[in-house]
C-alpha positions as CSV (number, residue, x, y, z in Angstrom):
1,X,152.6,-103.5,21.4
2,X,150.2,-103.0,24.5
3,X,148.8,-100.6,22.7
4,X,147.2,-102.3,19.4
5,X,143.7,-103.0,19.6
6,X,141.2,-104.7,16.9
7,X,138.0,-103.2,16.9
8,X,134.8,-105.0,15.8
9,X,132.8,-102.8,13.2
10,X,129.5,-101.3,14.5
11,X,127.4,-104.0,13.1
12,X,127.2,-105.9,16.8
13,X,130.2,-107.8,16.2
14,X,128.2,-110.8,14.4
15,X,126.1,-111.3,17.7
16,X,122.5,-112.9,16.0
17,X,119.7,-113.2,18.2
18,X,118.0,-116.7,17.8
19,X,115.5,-116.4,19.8
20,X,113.6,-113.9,18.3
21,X,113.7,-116.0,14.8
22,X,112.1,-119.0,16.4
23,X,109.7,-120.3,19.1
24,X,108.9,-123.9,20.5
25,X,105.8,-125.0,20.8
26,X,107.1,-127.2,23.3
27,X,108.7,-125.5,26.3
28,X,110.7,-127.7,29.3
29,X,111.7,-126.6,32.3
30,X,115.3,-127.1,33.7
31,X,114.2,-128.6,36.9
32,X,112.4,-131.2,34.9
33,X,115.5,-132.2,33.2
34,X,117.9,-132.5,36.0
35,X,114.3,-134.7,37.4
36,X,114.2,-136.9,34.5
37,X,118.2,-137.5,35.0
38,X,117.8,-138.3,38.3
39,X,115.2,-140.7,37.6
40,X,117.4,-142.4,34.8
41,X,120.3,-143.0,37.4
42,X,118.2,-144.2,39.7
43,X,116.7,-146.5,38.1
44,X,119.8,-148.0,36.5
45,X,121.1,-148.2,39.9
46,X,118.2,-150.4,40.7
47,X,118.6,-152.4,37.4
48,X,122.0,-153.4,38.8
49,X,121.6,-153.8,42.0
50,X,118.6,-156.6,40.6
């Protein structure tokens, strides 16, 4: 029963490439998400603490 293997046809296995289809005019950076994060938590921290 080891022996039974499905195999995908040679049409990529339904992989689709996005990001060749579309581009965003605006780009972000990941380091400027995890900063606005941190800058949301603080600053709810501060609005509890006052």
């Amino acid at each position: 029963m080891a022996d039974e293997r499905i195999s995908m046809p040679s049409s990529q296995g339904g992989l689709v490439r996005y990001y060749n289809e579309y581009k965003s005019k605006i780009q972000i950076k990941p380091i400027h998400v995890v900063a606005f994060a941190i800058a949301v938590i603080a600053l709810e921290l501060l609005i509890r603490i006052f």
